[in-house]
ROTORMAR-769243 format. One record per residue (C-alpha): residue in three letters; x, y negated, z negated. Coordinates in steps of 0.25 Angstrom, whole numbers. Example, Ala and Ser with C-alpha at 12.3 -4.5 7.8 and 13.67 -1.06 7.14 Angstrom:
% ROTORMAR-769243
 res     x     y     z
 Ala    49    18   -31
 Ser    55     4   -29
//
This chain:
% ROTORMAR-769243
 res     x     y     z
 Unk     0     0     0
 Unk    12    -9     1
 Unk     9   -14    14
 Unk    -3   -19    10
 Unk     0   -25    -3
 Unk    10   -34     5
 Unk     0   -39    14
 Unk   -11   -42     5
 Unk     0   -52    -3
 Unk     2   -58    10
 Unk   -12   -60    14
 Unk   -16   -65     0
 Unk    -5   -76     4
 Unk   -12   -80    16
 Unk   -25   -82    11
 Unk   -21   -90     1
 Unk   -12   -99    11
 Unk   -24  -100    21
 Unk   -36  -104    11
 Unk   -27  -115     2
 Unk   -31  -128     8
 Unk   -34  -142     6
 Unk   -46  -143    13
 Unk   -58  -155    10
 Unk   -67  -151    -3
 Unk   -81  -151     0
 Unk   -89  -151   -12
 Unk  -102  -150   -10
 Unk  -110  -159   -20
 Unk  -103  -170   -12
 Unk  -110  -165     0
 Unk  -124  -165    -4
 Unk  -126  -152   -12
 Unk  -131  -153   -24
 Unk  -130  -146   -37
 Unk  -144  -137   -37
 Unk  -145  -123   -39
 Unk  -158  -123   -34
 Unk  -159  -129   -20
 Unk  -153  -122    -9
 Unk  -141  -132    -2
 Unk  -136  -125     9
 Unk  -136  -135    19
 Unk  -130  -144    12
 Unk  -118  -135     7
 Unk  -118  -129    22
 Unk  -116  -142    26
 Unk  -103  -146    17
 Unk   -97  -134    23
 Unk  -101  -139    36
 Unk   -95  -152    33
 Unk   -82  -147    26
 Unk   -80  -139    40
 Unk   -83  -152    49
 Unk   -72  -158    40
 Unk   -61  -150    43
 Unk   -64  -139    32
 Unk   -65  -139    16
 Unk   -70  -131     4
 Unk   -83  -134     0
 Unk   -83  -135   -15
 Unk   -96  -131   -25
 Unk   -94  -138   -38
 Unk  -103  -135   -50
 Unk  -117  -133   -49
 Unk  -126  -123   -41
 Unk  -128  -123   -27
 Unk  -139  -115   -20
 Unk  -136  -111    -6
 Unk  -140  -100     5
 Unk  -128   -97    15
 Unk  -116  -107    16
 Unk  -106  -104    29
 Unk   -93  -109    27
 Unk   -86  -114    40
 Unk   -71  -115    44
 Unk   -63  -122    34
 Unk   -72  -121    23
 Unk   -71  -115    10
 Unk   -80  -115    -3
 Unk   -75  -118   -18
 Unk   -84  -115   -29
 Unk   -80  -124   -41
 Unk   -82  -120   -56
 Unk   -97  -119   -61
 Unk  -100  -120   -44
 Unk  -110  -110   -39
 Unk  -115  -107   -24
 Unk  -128  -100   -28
 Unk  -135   -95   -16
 Unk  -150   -94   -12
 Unk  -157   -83   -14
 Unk  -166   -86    -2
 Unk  -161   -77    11
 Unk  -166   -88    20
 Unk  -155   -98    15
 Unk  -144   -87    22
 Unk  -146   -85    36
 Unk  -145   -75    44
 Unk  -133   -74    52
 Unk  -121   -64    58
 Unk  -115   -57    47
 Unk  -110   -45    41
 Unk  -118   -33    33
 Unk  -115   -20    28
 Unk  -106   -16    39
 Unk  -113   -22    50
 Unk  -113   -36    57
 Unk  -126   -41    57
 Unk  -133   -53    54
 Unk  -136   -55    40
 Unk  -139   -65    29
 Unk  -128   -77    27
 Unk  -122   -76    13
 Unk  -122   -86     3
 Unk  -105   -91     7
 Unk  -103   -86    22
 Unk   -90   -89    29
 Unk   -88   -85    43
 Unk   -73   -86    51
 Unk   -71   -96    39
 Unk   -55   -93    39
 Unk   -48   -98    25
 Unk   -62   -97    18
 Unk   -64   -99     4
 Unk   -72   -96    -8
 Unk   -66  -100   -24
 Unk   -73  -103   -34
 Unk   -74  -104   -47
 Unk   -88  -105   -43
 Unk   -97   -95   -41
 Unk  -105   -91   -28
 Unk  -120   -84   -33
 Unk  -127   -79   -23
 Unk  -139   -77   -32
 Unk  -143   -63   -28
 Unk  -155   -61   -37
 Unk  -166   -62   -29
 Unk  -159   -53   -15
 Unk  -156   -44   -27
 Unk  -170   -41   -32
 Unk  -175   -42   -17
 Unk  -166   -29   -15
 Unk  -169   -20   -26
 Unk  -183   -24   -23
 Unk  -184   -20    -8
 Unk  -174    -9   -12
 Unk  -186    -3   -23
 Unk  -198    -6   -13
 Unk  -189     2    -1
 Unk  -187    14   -12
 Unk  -201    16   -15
 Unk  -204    21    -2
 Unk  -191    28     0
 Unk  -183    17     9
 Unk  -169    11     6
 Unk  -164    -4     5
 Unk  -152    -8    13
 Unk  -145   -20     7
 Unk  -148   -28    21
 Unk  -164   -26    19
 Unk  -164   -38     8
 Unk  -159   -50    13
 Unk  -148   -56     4
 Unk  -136   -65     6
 Unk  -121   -59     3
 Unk  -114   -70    -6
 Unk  -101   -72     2
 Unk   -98   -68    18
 Unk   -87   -72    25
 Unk   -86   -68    39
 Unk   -72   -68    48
 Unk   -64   -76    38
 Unk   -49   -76    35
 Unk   -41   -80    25
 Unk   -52   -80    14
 Unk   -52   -83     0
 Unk   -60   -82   -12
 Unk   -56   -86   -26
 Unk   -63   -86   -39
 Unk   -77   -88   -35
 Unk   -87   -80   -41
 Unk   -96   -75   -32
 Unk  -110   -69   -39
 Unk  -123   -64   -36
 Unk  -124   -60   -23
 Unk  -135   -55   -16
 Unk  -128   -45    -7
 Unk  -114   -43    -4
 Unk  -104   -53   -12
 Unk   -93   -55    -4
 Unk   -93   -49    11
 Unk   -81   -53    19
 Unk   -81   -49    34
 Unk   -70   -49    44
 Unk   -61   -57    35
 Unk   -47   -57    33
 Unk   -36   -62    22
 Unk   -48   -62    10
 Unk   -44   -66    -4
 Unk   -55   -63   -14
 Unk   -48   -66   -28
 Unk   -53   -71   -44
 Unk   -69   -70   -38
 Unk   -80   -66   -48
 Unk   -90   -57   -39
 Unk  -102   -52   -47
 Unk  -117   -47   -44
 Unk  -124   -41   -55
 Unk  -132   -30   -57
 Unk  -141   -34   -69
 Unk  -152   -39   -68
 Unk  -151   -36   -56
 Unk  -141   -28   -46
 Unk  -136   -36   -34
 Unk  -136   -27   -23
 Unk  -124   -25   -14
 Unk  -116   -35   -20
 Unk  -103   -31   -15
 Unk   -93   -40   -21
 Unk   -83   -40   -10
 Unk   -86   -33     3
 Unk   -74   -35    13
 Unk   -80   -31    27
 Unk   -67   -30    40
 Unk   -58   -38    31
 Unk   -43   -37    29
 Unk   -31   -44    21
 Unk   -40   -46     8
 Unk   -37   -47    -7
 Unk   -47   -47   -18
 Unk   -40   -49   -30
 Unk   -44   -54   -47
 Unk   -59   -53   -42
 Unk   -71   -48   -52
 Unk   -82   -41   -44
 Unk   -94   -36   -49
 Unk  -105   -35   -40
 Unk  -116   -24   -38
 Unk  -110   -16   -27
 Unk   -96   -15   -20
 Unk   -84   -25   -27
 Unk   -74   -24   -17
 Unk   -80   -17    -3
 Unk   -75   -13     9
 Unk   -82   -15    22
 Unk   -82   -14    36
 Unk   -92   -10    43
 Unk  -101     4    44
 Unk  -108    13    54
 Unk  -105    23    66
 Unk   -98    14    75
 Unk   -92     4    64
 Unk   -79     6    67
 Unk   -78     3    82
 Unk   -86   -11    79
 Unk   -78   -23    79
 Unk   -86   -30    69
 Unk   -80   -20    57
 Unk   -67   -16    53
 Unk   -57   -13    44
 Unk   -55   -18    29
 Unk   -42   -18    26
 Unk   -29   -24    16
 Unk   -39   -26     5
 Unk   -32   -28    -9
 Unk   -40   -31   -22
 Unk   -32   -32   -33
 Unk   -36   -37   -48
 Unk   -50   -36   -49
 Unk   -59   -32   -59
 Unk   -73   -25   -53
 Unk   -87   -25   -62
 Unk   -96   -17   -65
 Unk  -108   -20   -55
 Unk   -99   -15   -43
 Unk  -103    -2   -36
 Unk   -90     1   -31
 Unk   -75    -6   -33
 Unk   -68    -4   -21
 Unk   -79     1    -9
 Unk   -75     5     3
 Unk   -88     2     7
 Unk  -100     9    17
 Unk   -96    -2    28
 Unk   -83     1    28
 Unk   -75     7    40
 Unk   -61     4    37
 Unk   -54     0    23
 Unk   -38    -1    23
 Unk   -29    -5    13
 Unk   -39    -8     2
 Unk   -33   -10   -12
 Unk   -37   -11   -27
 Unk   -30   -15   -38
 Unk   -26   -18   -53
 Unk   -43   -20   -53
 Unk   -51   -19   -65
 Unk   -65   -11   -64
 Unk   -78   -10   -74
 Unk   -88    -4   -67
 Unk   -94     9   -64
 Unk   -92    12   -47
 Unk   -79    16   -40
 Unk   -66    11   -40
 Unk   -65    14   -25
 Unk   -77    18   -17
 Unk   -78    23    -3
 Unk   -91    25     5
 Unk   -90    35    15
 Unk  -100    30    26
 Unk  -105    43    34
 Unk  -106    35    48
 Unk   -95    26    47
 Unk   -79    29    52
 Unk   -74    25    39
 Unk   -59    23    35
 Unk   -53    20    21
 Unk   -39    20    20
 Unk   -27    13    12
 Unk   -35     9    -2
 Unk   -28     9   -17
 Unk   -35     7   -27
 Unk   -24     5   -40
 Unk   -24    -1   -55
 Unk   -38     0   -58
 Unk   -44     0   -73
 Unk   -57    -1   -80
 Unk   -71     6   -77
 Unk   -76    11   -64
 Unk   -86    21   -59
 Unk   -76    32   -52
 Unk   -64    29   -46
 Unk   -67    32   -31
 Unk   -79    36   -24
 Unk   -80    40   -10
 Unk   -93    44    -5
 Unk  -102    46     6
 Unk  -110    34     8
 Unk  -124    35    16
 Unk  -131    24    12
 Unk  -137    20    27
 Unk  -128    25    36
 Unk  -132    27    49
 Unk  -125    36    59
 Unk  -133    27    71
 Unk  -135    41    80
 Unk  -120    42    82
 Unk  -114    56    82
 Unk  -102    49    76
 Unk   -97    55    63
 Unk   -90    45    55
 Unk   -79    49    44
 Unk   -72    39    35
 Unk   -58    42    32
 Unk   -52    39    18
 Unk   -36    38    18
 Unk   -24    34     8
 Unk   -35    30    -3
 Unk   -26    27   -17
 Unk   -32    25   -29
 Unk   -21    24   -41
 Unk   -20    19   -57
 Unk   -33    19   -60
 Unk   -37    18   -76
 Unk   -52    18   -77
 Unk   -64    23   -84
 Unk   -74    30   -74
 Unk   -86    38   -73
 Unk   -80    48   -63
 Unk   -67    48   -55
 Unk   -77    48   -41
 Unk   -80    55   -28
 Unk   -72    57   -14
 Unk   -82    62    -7
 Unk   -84    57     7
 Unk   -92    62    21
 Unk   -89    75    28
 Unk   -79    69    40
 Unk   -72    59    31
 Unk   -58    61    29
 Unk   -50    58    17
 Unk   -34    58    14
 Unk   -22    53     6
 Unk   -34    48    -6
 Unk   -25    47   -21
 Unk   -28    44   -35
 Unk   -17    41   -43
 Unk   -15    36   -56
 Unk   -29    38   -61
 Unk   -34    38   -75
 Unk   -49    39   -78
 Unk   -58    40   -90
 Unk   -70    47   -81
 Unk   -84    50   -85
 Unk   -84    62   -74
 Unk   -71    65   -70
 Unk   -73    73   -58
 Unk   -67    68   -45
 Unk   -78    73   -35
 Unk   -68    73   -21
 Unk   -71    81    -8
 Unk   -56    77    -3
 Unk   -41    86    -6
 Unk   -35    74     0
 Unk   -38    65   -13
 Unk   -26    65   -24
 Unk   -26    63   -39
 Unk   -13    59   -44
 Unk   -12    55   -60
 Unk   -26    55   -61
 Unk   -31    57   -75
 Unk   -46    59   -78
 Unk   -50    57   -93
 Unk   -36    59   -96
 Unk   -35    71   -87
 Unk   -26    72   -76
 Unk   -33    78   -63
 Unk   -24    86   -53
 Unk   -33    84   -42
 Unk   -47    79   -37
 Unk   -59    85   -43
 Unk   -69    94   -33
//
């Protein structure tokens, strides 16, 4: 992993040297927008971004108060500060986002604007220490309530049927930077980055909750065709994914230029809540994840350390991903499962297998419910997969794994060491 560590240094550098600036301030209670919580002032705040991009560029600066808004676009030079006791709280009326070419659940589609959307914004920014609140009560009762009505009569609920707004998209952006915002209550998905490259993420506070009521898919960080990224002293508590691979999903996903690989991701000294469903997910839109690493984090939940969904209809390939220094709580250590959740197979007689290569997962000193499951589809094609250095207090200690390619080395289970994986 050398090779990569050396890189992610040098691209941490370049981010940094191409988002410092000395671009105009825009702050926006100088420009007509008024401290209300309780009228809706897009316009007026789109239009100081407007007028910050007519002028050359600028960050546009929230001071403290509450501002109400639906979707904001930042253009080409902008970028957003949050100052202490500022918060952007969005609308929870879908008709302040508009709908418009984006980016969902693997496919390119149009779908609702989120509350900040930046597309081919390079050199974007977001820090705080304000807070962005997409106040996502109201879309999170509409979900669960169409979700109950759907299972009385036997029928599912995809997340696309309820129309909510993601908190932050950015779309084709390089060189982009967010720093010690806190980012709560989303409706959907938190942070989604698509096609992005050179992405620092660090000292952020991402949180949904799950009482009183659950926030549905509300990933923390969802990196979809992105490369060169560091996600680093972040908290991330959020009711579904906290750090989640992407890419895209399907038959033919793999030959279509509008998805990719996600590769050279590092996350390093973060601490990941109880809420989460999963730590580090390579996720069911996923088709290529290289070079993914986590380290020296802290966890107090009860999912998996490292989480692989095995999509039945979709050429999948993991490869190149350490996970190292990890203490605290968890629910296993790794899962890897089959994930059928509304796949289709489009009348093809293609049969996709992923394949899952030179996975490490080493030093790990946590308290678990079980050590987990490798278990993946009938065609999919595992080597070189090693757990080293592993001590566990575990509820259940058997390792369920279908795979002879997988090795323990100093793995200690409730102060037993185990030779080899269980069957």
């Amino acid at each position: 992993m050398k090779r990569f560590l050396k890189p992610a240094a040098f691209f941490v550098a370049a981010i940094i040297g191409c988002v410092t600036g000395n671009a105009k301030d825009y702050v926006i209670t100088q420009h007509g927008v008024l401290n209300d919580s309780t009228v809706v002032q897009t316009s007026k705040i789109q239009s100081v971004i407007d007028l910050a991009e007519s002028e050359g560029g600028g960050t546009i600066v929230v001071p403290k108060g509450t501002y109400l808004t639906g979707g904001l676009f930042f253009k080409p030079g902008t970028k957003l500060r949050v100052e202490e006791g500022g918060c952007i709280k969005g609308s929870d009326d879908i008709s302040d986002y508009p709908l418009i070419p984006s980016r969902m659940e693997g496919r390119s589609i149009y779908y609702y604007a989120a509350l900040i959307n930046a597309y081919h914004v390079d050199g974007f920014e977001i820090t705080g220490p304000g807070i962005i609140n997409g106040n996502g009560a109201k879309y999170w009762d509409e979900f669960w309530a169409l979700r109950a009505e759907r299972a009385k009569v036997g029928k599912s609920c995809t997340n696309l049927e309820v129309r909510r707004p993601r908190l932050v998209f950015l779309w084709g952006c390089d060189n982009v930077k967010l720093s010690g915002v806190k980012l709560r209550n989303s409706a959907f998905w938190t942070t989604h980055l698509y096609q992005c490259n050179f992405i620092l993420i660090e000292n952020c506070h991402i949180y949904a909750p799950t009482k009183p009521v659950k926030a549905p898919s509300s990933d923390a960080i969802d990196l979809d065709v992105c490369s060169n990224v560091v996600i680093r002293g972040c908290y991330l508590d959020c009711n579904d994914d906290g750090v989640c691979i992407k890419g895209g999903k399907g038959v033919y996903a793999h030959v279509s230029s509008e998805n990719g690989i996600v590769e050279n991701v590092l996350v390093e000294d973060c601490t990941f809540g109880p809420n989460l469903h999963g730590t580090l997910t390579m996720g069911s839109e996923c088709i290529h994840a290289k070079n993914i690493m986590l380290r020296n984090c802290k966890v107090n939940n009860t999912c998996a350390l490292l989480r692989f969904k095995m999509r039945p209809e979709t050429y999948q390939i993991y490869e190149n991903i350490t996970v190292s220094n990890v203490t605290g709580k968890c629910g296993s250590i790794f899962d890897m499962k089959p994930w059928k959740q509304f796949f289709d197979l489009e009348g093809s007689n293609e049969k996709p297998f992923g394949t899952v290569k030179n996975i490490t997962i080493e030093n790990v000193d946590v308290d678990c419910r079980s050590f987990g499951t490798i278990a993946g589809n009938p065609n999919d094609v595992v080597s070189n997969v090693l757990l080293k250095n592993i001590n566990i207090k575990a509820e259940d200690a058997k390792f369920v794994c279908e795979y002879p390619q997988v090795k323990f080395e100093n793995v200690v289970i409730n102060g037993k060491k185990v030779a080899n994986p269980a069957k």
